[in-house]
N, C-alpha and C positions, 0 to 999 in steps of 0.2 A: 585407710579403709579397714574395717574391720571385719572378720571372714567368723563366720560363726562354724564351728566346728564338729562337736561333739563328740572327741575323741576318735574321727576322723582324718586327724593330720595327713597320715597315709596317704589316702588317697589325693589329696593335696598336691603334695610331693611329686608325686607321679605324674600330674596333671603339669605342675609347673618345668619339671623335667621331661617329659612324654616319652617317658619307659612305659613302653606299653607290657613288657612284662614285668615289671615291678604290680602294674595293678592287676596285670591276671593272677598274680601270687598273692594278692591281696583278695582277690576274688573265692580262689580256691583253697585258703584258708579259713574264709568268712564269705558263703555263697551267697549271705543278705546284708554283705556290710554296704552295697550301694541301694540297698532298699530302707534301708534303717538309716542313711541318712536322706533320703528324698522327702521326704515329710520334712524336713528343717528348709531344706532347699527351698521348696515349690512354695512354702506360710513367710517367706520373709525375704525381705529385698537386698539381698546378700551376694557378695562376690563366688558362684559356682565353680565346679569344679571344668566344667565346661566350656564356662566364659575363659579361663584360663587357657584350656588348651585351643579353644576357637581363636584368642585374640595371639598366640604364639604361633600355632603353626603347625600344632601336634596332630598331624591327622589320624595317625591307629587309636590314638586316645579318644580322640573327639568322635567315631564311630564305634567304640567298647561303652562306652557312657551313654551314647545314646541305644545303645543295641538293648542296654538294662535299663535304663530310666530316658524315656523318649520324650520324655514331659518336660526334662530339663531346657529343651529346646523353645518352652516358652516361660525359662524363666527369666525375671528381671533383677539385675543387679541396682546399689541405690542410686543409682542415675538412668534408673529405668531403662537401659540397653539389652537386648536379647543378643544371645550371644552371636546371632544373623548380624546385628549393627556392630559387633568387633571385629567376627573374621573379613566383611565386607569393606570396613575401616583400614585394615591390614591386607586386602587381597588376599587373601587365600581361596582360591576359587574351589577349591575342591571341597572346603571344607566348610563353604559357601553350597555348595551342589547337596554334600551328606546331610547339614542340615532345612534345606528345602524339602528335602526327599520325605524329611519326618514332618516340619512344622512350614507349610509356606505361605502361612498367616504371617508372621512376621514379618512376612515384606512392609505390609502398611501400619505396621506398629509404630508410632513414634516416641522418642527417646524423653529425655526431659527436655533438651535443647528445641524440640518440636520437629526431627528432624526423623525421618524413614533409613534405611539400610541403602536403597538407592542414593540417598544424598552422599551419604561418607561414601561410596565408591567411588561416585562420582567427582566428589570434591579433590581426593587422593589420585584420581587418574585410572583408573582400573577398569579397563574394559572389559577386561573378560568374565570381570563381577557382573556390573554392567549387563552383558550380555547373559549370563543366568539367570539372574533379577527380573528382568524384562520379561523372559522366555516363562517364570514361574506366574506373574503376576503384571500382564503386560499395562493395566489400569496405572498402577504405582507410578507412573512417570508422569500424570495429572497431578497430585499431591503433591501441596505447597507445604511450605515451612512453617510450621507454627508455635512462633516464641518472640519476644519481644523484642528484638534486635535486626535479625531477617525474615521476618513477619511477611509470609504472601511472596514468597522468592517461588518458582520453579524447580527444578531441578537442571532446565535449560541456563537461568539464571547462574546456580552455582558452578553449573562450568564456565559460564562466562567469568565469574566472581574469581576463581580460581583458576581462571589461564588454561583449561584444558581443553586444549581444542578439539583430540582425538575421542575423548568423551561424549562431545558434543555430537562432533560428524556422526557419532553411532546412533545418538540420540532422535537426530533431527531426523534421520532415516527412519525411523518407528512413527513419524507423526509428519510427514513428509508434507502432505497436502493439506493439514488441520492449521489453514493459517489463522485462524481464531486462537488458536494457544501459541504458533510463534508469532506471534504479535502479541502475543498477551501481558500487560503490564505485573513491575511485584506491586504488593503492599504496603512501599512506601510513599510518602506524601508527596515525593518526584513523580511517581507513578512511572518507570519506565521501561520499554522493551527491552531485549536480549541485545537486537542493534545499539540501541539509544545508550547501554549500560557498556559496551564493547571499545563504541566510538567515546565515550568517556574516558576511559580506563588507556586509550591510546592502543588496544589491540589490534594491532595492524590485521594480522593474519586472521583472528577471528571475523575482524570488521569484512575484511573481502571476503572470506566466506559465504557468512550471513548474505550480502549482496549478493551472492551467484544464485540466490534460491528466490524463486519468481515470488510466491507469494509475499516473502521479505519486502523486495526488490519493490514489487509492484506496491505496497504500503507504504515504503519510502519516498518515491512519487509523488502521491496520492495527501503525503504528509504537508499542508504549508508550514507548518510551524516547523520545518527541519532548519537547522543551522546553518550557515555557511560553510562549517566543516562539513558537515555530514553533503552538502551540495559536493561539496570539492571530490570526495569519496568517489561519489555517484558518478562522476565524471569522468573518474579515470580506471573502472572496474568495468570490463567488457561485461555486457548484456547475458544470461546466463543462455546456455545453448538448450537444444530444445532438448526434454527429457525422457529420459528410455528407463525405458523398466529395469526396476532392480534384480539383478542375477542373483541376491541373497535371498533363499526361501524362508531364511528365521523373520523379513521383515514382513507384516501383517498389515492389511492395509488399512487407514484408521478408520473408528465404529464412533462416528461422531453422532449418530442417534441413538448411539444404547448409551452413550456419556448424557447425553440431553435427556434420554428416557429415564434413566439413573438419579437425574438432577432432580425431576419432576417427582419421584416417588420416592428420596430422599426426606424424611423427618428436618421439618424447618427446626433449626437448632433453637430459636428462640419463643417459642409459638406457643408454648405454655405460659411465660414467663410474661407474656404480650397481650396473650387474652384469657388468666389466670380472674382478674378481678371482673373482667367481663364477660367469662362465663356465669360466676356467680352469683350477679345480678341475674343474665336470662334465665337461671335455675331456679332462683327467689320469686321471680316476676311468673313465671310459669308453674311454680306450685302454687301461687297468690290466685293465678287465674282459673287453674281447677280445681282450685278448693273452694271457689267464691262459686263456680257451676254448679256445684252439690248443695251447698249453702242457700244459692238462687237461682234455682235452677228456670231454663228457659220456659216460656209461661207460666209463669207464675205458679201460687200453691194455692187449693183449694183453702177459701176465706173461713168457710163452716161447712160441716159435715151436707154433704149434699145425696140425694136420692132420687134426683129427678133431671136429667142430662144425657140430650143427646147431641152426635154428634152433627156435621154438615149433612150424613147421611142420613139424617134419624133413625141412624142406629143407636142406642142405651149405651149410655155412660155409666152412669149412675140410678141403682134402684135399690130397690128394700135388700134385695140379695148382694146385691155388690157395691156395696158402699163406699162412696169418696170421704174420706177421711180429711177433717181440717189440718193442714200444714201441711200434706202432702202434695207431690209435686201432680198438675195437672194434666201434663203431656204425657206422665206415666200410667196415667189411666186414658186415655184419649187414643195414644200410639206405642201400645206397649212393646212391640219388638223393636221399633226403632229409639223407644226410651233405654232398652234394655241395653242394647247395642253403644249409645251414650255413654252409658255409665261404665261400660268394659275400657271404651277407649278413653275416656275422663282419665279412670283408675289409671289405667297404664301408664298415660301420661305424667300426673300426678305424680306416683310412685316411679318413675324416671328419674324426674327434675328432682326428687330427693334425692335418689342415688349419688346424681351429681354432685349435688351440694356437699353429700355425705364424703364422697372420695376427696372433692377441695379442703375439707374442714379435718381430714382426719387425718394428718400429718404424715400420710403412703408416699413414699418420694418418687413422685408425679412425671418425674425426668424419664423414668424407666420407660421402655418401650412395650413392656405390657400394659401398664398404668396408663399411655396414654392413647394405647388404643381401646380400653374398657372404658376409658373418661368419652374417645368421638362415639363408642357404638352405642353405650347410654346417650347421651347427645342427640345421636339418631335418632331412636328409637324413641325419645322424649317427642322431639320435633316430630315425627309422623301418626304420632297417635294423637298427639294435638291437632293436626290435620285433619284427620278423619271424624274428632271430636266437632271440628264445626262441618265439616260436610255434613256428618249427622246430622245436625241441629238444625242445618239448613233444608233438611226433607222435611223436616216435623215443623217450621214456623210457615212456611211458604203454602200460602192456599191452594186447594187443588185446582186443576184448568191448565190455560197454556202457561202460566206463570211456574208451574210446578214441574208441566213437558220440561220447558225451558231450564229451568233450574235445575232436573234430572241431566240435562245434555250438559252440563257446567259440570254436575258432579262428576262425570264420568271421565270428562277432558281434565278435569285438576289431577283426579285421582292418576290416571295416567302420566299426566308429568311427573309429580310427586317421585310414585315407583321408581321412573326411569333417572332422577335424580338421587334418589335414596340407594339406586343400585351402583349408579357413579361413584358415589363416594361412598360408600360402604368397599365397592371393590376396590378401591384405590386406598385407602386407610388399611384392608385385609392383605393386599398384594408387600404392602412397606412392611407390616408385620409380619410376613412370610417370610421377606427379606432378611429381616433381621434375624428370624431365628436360624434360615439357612446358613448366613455367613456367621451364627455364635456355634453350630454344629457341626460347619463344615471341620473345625483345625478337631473337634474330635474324632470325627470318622476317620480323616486323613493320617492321624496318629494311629490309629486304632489298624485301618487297613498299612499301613507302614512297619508297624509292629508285628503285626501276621505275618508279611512278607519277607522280613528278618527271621523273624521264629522259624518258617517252612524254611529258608535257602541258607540256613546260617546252621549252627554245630550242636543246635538244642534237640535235633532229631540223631544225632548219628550215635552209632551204636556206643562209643567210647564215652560220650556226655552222660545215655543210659545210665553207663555204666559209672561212673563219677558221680551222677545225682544220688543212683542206690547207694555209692560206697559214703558219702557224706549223709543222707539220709539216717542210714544207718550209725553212726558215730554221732550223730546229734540225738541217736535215740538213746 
């Protein structure tokens, strides 16, 4: 691996040894030597000086680094691990806790392996990681494995995968009653539960576990297609006793509709990529249709200049003073505000369905989660002006009488679904875009407010630092 440096060694050094007074001498010889190199740090997927002391064990190191560069805590080395997934890999719970305190985004970051900071806790045995993990980012223990080997594993899965039982017991206690996820199958083509993967493996102790918890238990049952082993199991593991509340306050009881609500306002990962070529048609086919309305527009155009037209009401259409002009449209002189009205909501539509076209065709990378909510609100907005284009249309062709009452009560009813539809999904497209920028803003603020709260309770206010800032101040003047 190679460590890019820039004449930084030093701090290196320190970091691999965790003298933590070697780098306060390094500090106070050079009060921007950790700022001048954070810029190389945070631009490239480089081994830090933090992943170093996070993955050893250093912890005055790993809290002097982050006191001065709090960013470091999201950065990746090239196996894209934050230094959360080393010290969590290696247990160091404390040092696991300091860096939550700055960055606890990281929990749901995955590595290259496709794997979270929960999993290597997990997989190593570490409960007390485990249990900071959880307590940071209690969601994280949803998040499956994503890479090609254990593709769609759990987290429940790799303790089973890995023999750890005591991992487990802490686990299953956080999702106790969600037996939709322990029973939940991995990703591979077995497709199998935490049991079904346990009783494989021949672990005894996990296997009777698993069975002591009702909803397992009762799945097991329920299963024809169980084994004969797994029968035998069943047979000689007593019924699990009735269950009493947990005397652990850390354990939360599960939010299996904010998981279901979450799912539902979730960005389909592939939904550009699906109806990319078929949006482009309806954008085509919908500039085709209001541009062919202006083109030919509804009733026709006057055939020759006319001077003498009136209407159903014999009221004057056309006279010496207000001339109908050949080729022009006839509806726009017969029912001029509702012609008028036409052609605002034609136009909008029209120039919608371009837009769209224009963002497909114009090589914006479409994946972004701003891009794809400007592509559904155009969308929208396309779609409802079209609507109201033939509502329109439908006052002005429709003769007056009860055919027109009636056709009026129709307008009225579409229009109203419409809206109530248009607000649906406009709020639900605005609510996911909301989403997303809270959780890309949230690991700012929380760095930002973490670094405040160092700066007030830490040594950058007291009188001696003052005085060290002036005396170096001054010597670099």
């Amino acid at each position: 691996m190679v460590i890019i440096r820039h004449g930084e060694d030093e701090v290196y050094k320190a970091a691999w040894s965790g003298c933590v007074e070697s780098l306060n001498a390094l500090i106070e010889k050079d009060p921007r030597i950790l700022r001048n190199l954070a810029p190389v740090l945070l631009t490239t997927k480089t081994l830090t000086p933090l992943h170093i002391s996070a993955s050893l064990g250093h912890l005055e190191i790993t809290k002097t680094l982050l006191t001065y560069i709090p960013e470091l805590a999201e950065a990746l080395n090239s196996f894209r691990s934050t230094p959360l997934h080393l010290a969590s890999a290696e247990g160091h719970k404390e040092i696991v806790q300091a860096l939550l305190l700055v960055y606890n985004g990281a929990c749901s970051c995955r590595d290259e392996e496709g794997r979270i900071p929960l999993d290597y806790a997990a997989m190593r045995g570490h409960v007390e990681v485990l249990k900071k993990l959880t307590h940071a980012n209690h969601d994280s223990i949803y998040l499956r494995v994503d890479n090609g080997f254990d593709n769609g594993l759990t987290v429940l899965h790799l303790c089973v995968k890995y023999n750890q039982l005591e991992c487990l017991k802490f686990l299953v206690e956080l999702v106790r009653d969600d037996g939709e996820f322990l029973n939940s199958k991995d990703g591979s083509d077995a497709g199998m539960t935490i049991l079904q993967s346990a009783l494989m493996r021949g672990q005894i102790q996990i296997t009777t576990y698993l069975l002591s918890l009702p909803v397992i238990r009762a799945k097991a049952n329920a299963d024809k297609g169980m084994s004969s082993n797994m029968l035998g199991v069943l047979e000689h593991v007593p019924p699990p006793a009735a269950a009493e509340p947990s005397p652990n306050p850390s354990v939360r009881p599960p939010q299996r509709w904010r998981k279901k609500l979450m799912e539902c306002l979730k960005y389909p990962n592939k939904w550009l990529e699906e109806t990319r070529g078929l949006l482009m048609v309806v954008s085509t086919m919908i500039s085709t249709m209001t541009f062919q309305a202006v083109v030919n527009p509804p009733g026709g155009v006057w055939q020759e200049n006319n001077t003498n037209t009136t209407d159903g009401s014999d009221n004057p259409v056309c006279t010496e003073e207000s001339l109908c002009v050949a080729g022009t449209a006839v509806l726009g002189d017969v029912f001029k505000d509702y012609f008028l009205g036409f052609i605002k909501f034609n136009t909008i539509s029209f120039l919608g369905s371009l837009s769209v076209t224009l963002l497909l065709v114009s090589g914006i990378p479409l994946h972004h989660r701003i891009s794809m909510w400007l592509l559904s609100m155009a969308m929208c907005v396309t779609l409802t002006f079209m609507a109201l284009t033939y509502l329109q249309v439908l006052l002005m062709v429709v003769p007056y009488g009860d055919v027109f009452i009636s056709s009026y009560k129709i307008y009225k009813i579409c229009f109203k679904v419409w809206i109530g539809l248009l607000v649906m999904v406009s709020v639900m497209n605005t609510i996911r875009f909301l989403i997303w920028v809270v959780k890309k803003l949230r690991p700012v603020y929380s760095r930002s407010k973490s670094g405040l709260q160092k700066i007030i309770s830490g040594r950058f206010f007291s009188r001696k630092a003052a005085i060290n800032y002036e005396e170096n101040a001054a010597a670099g003047a």
